[in-house]
DOPAZA-159618 format. One record per atom (N, C-alpha, C): atom name; y negated, z negated, x. Coordinates in Angstrom, 1 decimal, decimal comma. Atoms other than C-alpha are relative to their C-alpha. Layout:
! residues N
+------+--------+--------+--------+
| atom |  north |     up |   east |
+------+--------+--------+--------+
|   CA |      Y |      Z |      X |
...
+------+--------+--------+--------+
This chain:
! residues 137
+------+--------+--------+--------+
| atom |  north |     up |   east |
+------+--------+--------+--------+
|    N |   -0,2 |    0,6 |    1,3 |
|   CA |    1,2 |  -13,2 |    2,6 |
|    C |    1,4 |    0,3 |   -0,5 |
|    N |   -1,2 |   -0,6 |    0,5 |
|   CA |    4,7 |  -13,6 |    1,0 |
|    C |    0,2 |   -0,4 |   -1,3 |
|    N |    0,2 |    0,9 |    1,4 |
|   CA |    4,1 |  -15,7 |   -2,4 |
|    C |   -1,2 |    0,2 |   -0,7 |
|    N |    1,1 |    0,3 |    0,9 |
|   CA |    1,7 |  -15,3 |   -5,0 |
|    C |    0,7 |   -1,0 |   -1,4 |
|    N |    0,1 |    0,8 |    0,9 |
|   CA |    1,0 |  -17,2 |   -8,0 |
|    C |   -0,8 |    0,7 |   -0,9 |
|    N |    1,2 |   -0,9 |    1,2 |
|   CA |   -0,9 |  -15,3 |  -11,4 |
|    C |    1,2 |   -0,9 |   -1,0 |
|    N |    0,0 |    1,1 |    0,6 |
|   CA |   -1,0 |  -18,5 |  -13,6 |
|    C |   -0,6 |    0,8 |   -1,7 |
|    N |   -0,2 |   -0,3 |    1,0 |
|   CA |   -0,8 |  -17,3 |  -17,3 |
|    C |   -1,8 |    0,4 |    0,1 |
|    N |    1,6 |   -0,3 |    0,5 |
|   CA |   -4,3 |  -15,4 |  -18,4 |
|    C |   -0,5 |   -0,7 |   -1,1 |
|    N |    0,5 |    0,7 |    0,9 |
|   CA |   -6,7 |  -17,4 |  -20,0 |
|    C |   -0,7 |    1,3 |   -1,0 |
|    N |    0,3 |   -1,2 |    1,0 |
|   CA |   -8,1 |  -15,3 |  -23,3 |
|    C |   -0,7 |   -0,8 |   -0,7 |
|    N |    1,4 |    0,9 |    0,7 |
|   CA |  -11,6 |  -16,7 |  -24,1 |
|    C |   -0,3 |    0,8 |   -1,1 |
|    N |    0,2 |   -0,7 |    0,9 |
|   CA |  -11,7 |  -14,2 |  -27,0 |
|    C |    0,0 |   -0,1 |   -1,5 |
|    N |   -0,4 |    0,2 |    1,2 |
|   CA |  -11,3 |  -14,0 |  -30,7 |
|    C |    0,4 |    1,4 |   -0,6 |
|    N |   -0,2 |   -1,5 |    0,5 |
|   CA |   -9,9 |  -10,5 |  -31,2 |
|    C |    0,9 |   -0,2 |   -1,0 |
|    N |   -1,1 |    0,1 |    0,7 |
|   CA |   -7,3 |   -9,6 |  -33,3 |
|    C |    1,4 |    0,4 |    0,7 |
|    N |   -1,8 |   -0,5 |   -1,0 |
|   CA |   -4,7 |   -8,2 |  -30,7 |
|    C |    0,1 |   -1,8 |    0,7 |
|    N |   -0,6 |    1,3 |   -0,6 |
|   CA |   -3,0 |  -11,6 |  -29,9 |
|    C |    0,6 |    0,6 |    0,7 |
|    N |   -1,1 |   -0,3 |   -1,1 |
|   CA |   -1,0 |  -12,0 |  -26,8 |
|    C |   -0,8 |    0,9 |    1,1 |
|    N |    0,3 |   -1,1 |   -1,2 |
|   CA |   -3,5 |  -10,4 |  -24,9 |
|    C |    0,2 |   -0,9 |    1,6 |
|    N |   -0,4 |    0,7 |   -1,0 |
|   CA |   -3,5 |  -13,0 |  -22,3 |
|    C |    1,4 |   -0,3 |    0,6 |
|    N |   -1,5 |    0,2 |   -0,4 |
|   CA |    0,4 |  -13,2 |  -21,8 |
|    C |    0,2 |    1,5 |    0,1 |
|    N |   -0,1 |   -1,0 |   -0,5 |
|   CA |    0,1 |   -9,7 |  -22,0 |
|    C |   -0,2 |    0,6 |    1,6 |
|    N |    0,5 |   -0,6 |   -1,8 |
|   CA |   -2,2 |   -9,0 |  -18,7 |
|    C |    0,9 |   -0,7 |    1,0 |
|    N |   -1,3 |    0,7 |   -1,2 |
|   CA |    0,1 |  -11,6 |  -16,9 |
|    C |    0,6 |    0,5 |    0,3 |
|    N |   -0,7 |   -1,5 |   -0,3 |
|   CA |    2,9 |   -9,4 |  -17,5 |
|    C |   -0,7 |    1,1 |    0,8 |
|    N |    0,7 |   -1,0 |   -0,4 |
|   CA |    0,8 |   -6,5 |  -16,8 |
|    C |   -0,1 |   -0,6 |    2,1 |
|    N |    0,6 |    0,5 |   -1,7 |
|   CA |   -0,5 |   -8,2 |  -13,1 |
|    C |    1,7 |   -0,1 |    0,9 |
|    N |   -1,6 |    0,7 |   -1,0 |
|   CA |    3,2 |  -10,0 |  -12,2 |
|    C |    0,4 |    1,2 |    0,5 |
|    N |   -0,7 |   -1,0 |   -0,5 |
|   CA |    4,9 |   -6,7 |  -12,6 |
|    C |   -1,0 |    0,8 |    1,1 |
|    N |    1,1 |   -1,2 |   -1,0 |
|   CA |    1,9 |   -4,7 |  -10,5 |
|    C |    0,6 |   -0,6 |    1,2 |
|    N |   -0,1 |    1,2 |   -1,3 |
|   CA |    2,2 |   -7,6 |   -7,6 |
|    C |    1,3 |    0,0 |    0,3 |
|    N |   -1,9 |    0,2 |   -0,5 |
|   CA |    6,1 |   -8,1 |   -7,5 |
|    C |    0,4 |    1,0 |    0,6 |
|    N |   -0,5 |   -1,4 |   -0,1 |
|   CA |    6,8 |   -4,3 |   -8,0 |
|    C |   -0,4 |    0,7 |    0,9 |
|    N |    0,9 |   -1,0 |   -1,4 |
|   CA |    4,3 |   -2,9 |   -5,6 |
|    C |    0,1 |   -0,4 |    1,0 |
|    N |    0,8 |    0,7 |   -1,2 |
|   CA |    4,1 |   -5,0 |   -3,1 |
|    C |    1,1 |   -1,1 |    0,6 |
|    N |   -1,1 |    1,1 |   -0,5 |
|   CA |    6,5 |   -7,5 |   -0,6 |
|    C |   -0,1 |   -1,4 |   -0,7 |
|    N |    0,8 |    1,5 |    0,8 |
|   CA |    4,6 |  -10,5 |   -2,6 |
|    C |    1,6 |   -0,4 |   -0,7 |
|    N |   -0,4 |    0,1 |    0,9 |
|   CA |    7,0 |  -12,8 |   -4,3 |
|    C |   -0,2 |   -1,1 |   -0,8 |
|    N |    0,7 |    1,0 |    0,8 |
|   CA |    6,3 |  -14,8 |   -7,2 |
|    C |    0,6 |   -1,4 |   -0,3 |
|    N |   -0,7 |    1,7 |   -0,3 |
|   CA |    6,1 |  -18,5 |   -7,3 |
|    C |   -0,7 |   -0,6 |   -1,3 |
|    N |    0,7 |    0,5 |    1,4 |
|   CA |    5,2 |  -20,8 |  -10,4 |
|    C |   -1,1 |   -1,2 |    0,8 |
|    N |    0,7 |    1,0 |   -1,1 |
|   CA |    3,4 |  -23,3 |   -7,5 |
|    C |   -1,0 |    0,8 |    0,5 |
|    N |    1,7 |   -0,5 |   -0,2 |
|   CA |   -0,5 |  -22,6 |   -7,8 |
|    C |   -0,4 |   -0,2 |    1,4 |
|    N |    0,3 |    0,5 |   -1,1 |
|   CA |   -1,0 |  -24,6 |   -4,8 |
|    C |    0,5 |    0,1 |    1,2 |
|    N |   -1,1 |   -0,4 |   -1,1 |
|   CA |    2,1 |  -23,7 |   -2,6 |
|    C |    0,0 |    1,2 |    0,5 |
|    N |    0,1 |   -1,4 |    0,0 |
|   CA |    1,5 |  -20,0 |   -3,3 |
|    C |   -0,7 |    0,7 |    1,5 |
|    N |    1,0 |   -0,3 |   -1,1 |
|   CA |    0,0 |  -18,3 |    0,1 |
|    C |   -1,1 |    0,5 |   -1,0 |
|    N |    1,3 |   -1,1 |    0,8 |
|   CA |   -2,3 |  -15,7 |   -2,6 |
|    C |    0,2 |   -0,7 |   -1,5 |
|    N |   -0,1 |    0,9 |    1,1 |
|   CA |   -3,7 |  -17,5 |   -5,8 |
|    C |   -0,7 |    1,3 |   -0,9 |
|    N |    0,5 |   -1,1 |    0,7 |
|   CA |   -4,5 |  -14,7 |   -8,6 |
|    C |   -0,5 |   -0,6 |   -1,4 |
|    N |    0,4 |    0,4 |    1,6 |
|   CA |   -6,3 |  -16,0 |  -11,7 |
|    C |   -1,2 |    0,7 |   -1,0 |
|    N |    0,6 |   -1,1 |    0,5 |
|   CA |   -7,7 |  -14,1 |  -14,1 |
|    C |   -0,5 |   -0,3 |   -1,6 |
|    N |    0,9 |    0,4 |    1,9 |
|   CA |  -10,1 |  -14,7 |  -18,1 |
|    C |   -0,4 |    0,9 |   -0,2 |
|    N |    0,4 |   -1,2 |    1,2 |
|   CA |  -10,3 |  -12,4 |  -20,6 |
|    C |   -1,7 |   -0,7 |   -0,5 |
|    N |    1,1 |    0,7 |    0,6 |
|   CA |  -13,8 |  -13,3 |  -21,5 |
|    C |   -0,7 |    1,2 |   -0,9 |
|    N |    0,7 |   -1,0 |    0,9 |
|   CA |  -15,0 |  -10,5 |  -23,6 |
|    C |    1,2 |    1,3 |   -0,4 |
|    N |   -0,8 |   -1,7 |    0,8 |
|   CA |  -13,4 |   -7,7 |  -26,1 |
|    C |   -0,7 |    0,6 |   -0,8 |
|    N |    0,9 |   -0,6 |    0,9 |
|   CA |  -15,6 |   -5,3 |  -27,9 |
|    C |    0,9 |    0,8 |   -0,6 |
|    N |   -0,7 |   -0,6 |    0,8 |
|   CA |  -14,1 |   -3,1 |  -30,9 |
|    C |   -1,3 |    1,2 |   -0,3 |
|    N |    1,7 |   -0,1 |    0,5 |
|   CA |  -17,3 |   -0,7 |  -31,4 |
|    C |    0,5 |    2,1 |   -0,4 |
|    N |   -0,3 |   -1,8 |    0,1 |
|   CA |  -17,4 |    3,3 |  -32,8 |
|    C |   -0,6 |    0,4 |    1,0 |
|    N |    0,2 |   -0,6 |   -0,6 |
|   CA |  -18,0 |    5,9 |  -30,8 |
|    C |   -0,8 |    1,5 |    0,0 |
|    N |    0,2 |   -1,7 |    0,7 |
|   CA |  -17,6 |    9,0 |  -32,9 |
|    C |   -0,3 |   -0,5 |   -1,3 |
|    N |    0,3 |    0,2 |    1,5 |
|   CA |  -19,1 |    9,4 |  -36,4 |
|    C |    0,1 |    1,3 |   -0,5 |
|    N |    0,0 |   -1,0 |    0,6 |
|   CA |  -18,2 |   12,0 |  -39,0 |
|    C |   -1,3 |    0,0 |   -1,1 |
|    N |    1,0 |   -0,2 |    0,5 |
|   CA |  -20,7 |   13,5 |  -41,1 |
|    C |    0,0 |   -0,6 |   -1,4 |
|    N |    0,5 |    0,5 |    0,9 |
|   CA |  -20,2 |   11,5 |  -44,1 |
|    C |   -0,5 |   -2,0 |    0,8 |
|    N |    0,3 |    1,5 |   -0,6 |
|   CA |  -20,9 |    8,3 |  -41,7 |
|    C |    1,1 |   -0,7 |    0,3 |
|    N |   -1,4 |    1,0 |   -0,3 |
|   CA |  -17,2 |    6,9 |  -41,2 |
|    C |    0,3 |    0,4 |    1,6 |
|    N |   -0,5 |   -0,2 |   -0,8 |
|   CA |  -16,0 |    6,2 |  -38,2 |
|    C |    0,8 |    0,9 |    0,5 |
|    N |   -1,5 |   -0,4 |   -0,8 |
|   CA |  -13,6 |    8,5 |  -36,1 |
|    C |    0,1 |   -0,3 |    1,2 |
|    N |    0,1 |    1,0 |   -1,7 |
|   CA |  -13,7 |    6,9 |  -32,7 |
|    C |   -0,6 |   -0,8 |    0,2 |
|    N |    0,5 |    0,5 |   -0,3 |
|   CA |  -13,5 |    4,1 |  -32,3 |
|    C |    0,4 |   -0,5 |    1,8 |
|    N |   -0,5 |    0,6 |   -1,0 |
|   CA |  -13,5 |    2,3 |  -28,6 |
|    C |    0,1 |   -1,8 |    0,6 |
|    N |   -0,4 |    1,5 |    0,0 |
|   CA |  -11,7 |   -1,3 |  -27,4 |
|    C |   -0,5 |    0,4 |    1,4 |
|    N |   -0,2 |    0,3 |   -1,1 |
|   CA |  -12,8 |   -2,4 |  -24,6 |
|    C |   -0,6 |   -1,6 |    0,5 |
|    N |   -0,8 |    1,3 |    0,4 |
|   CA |  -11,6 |   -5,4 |  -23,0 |
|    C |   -0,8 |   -0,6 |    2,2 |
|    N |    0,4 |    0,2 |   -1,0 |
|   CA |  -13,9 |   -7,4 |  -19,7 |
|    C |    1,1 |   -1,4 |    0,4 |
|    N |   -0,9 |    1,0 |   -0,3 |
|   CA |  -11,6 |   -9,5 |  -17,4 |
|    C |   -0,5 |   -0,3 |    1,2 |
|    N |    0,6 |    0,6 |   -1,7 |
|   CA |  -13,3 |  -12,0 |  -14,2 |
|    C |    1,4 |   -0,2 |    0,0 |
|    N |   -1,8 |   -0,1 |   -0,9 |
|   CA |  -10,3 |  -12,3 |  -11,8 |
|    C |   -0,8 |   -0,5 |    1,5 |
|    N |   -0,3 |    0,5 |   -1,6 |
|   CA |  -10,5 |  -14,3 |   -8,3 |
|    C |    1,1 |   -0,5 |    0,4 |
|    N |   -1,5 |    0,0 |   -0,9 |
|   CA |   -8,1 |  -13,9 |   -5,9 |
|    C |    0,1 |   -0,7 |    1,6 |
|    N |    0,4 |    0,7 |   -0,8 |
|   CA |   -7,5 |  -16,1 |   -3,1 |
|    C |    1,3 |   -0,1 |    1,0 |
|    N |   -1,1 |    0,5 |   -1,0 |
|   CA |   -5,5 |  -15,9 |    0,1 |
|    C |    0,0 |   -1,2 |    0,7 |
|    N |    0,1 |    1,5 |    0,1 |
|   CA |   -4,7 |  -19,5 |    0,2 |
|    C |    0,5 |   -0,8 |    1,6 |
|    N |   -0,2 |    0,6 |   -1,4 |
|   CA |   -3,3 |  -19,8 |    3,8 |
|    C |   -1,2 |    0,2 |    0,9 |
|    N |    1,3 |    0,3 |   -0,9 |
|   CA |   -6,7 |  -18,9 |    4,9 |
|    C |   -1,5 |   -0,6 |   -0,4 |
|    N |    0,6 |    0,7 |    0,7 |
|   CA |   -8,4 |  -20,7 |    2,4 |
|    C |   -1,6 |    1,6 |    0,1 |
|    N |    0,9 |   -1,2 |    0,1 |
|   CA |  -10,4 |  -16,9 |    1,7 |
|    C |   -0,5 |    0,7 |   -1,2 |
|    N |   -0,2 |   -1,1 |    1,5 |
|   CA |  -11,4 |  -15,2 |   -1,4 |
|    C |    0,2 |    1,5 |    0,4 |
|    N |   -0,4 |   -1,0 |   -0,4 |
|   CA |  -10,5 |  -12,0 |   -1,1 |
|    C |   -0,7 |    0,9 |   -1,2 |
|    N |    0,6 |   -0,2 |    1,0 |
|   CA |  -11,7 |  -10,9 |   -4,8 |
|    C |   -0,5 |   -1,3 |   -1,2 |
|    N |    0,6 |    0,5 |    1,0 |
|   CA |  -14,3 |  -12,2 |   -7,3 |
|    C |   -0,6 |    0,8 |   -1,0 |
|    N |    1,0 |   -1,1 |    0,8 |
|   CA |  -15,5 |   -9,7 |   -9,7 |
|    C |    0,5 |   -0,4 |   -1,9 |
|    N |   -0,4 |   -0,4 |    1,1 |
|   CA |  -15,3 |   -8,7 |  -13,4 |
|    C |    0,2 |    1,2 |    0,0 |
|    N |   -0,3 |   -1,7 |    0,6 |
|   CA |  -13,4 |   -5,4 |  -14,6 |
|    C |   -0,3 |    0,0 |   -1,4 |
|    N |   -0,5 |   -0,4 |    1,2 |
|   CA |  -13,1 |   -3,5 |  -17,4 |
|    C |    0,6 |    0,8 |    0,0 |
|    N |   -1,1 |   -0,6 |    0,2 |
|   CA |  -10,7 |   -1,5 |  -19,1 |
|    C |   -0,7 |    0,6 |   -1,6 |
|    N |    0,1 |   -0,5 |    1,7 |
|   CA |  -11,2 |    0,8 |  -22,4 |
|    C |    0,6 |    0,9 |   -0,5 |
|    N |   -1,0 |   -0,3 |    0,4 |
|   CA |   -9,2 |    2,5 |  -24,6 |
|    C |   -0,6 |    0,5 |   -1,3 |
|    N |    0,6 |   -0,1 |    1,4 |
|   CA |  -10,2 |    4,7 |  -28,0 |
|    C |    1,2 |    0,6 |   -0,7 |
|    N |   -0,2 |   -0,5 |    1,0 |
|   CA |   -8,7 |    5,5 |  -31,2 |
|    C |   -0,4 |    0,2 |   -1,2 |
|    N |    0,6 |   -0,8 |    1,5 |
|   CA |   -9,1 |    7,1 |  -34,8 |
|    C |    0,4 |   -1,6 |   -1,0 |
|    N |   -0,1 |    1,2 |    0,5 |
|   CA |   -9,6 |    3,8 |  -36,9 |
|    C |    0,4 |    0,7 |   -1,7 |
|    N |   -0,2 |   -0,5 |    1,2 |
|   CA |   -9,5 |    5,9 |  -40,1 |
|    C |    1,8 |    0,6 |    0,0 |
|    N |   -1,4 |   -0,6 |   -0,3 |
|   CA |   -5,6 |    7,5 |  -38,9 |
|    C |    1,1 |   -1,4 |    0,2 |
|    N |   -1,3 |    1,1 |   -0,1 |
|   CA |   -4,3 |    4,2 |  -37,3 |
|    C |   -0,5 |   -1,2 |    0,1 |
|    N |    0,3 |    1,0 |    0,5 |
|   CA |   -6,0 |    1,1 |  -38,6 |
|    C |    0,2 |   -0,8 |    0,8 |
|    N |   -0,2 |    1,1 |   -0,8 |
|   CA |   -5,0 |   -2,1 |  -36,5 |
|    C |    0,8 |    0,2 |    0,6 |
|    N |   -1,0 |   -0,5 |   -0,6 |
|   CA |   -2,3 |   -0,6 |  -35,6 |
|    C |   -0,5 |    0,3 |    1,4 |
|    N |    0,5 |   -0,4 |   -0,7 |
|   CA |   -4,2 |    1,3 |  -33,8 |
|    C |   -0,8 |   -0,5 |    1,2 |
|    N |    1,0 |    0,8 |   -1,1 |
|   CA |   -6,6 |   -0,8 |  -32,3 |
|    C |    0,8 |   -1,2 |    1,3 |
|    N |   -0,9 |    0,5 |   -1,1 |
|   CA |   -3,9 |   -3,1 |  -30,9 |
|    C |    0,7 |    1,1 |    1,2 |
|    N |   -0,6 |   -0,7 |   -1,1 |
|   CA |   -2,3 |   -0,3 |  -29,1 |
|    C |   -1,5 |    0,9 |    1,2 |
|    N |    1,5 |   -0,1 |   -0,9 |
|   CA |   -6,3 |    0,5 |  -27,7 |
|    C |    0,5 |   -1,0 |    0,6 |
|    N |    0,7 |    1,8 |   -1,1 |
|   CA |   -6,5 |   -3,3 |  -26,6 |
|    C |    1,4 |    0,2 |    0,8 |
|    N |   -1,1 |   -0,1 |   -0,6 |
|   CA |   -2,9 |   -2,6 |  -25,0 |
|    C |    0,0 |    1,0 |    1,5 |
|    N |    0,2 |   -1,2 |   -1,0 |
|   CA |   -3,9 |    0,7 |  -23,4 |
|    C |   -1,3 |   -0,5 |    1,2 |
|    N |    0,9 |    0,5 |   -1,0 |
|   CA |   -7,1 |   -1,1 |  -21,9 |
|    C |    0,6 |   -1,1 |    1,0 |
|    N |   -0,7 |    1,1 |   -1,1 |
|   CA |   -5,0 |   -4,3 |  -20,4 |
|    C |    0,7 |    0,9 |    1,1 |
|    N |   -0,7 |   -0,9 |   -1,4 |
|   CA |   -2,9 |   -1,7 |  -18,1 |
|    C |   -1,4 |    0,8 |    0,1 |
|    N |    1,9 |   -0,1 |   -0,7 |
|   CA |   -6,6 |   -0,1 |  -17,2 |
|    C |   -0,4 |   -1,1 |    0,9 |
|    N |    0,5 |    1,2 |   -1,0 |
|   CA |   -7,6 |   -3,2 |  -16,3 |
|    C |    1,1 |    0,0 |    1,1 |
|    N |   -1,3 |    0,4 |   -0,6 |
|   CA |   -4,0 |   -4,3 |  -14,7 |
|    C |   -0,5 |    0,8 |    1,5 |
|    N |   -0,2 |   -1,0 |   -1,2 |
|   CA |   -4,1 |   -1,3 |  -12,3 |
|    C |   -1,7 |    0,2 |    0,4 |
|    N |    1,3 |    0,7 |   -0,5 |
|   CA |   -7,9 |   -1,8 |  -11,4 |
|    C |    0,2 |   -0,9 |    0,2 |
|    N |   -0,2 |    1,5 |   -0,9 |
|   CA |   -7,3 |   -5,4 |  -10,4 |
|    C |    1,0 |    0,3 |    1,1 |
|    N |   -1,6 |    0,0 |   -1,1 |
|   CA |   -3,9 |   -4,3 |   -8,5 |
|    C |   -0,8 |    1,0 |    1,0 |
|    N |    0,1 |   -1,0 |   -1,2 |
|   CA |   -5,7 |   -1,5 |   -6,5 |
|    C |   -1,4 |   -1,1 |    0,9 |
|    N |    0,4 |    0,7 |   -0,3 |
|   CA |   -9,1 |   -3,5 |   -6,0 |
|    C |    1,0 |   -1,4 |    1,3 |
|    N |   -0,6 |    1,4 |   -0,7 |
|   CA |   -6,7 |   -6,9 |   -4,6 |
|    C |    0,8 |    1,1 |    1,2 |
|    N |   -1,0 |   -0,2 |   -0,9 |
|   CA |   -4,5 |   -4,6 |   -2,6 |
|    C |   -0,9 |    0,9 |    1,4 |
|    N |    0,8 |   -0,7 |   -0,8 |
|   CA |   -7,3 |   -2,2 |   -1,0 |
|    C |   -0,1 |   -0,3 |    1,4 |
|    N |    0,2 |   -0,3 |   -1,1 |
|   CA |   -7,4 |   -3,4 |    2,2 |
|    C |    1,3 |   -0,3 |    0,6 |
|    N |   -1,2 |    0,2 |   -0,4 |
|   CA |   -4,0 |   -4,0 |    3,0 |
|    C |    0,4 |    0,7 |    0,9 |
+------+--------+--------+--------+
């Protein structure tokens, strides 16, 4: 394989961290380019390896509770299906869903916070998808 293709992430979600989908792209391209002889092509179909990948679920949920009942931990985490296809042998090579999760103190860093969770879970994911696709190499 000398081409791949990872066609913008679709983000079936409604969270509040926007950009997660343009995010994991990033997140994947650099894994694939940087790690690996792969190089990237914007041609889905010309590509030898086809990488595509949907955000289809984000949970925001506590974890930790202090004793008057408020939150202190909370955890994001963020499921992503991903099939991957080496296209010169017309093969899947991966079809799964991961996940990725990530916690912070919601009472200390508000949305702030939680975006830089959903941020910390996309590279989780990222590098789970990149070791997964690359494993038998």
């Amino acid at each position: 394989l000398e081409t791949i293709s990872i066609p913008i992430v679709q983000d079936n979600t409604s969270s509040p961290a926007n950009r997660m989908g343009t995010d994991l792209t990033d997140l994947l391209t650099e894994r694939f380019v940087d790690r690996t002889r792969l190089s990237l092509t914007t041609d889905d179909s010309g590509a030898d390896a086809l990488l595509r990948a949907r955000i289809q679920r984000y949970t925001n949920q506590p974890t930790g509770v202090s004793g008057n009942e408020r939150a202190t931990t909370n955890e994001v985490t963020i499921e992503v299906q991903v099939r991957y296809v080496d296209q010169t042998k017309d093969e899947e090579l991966l079809n799964q869903t991961f996940s990725g999760q990530a916690s912070y103190n919601p009472a200390e860093a508000g949305l702030t916070g939680e975006q830089q969770a959903a941020q910390n879970a996309l590279e989780n994911v990222a590098d789970d998808i990149f070791s997964s696709a690359t494993s038998n190499w």
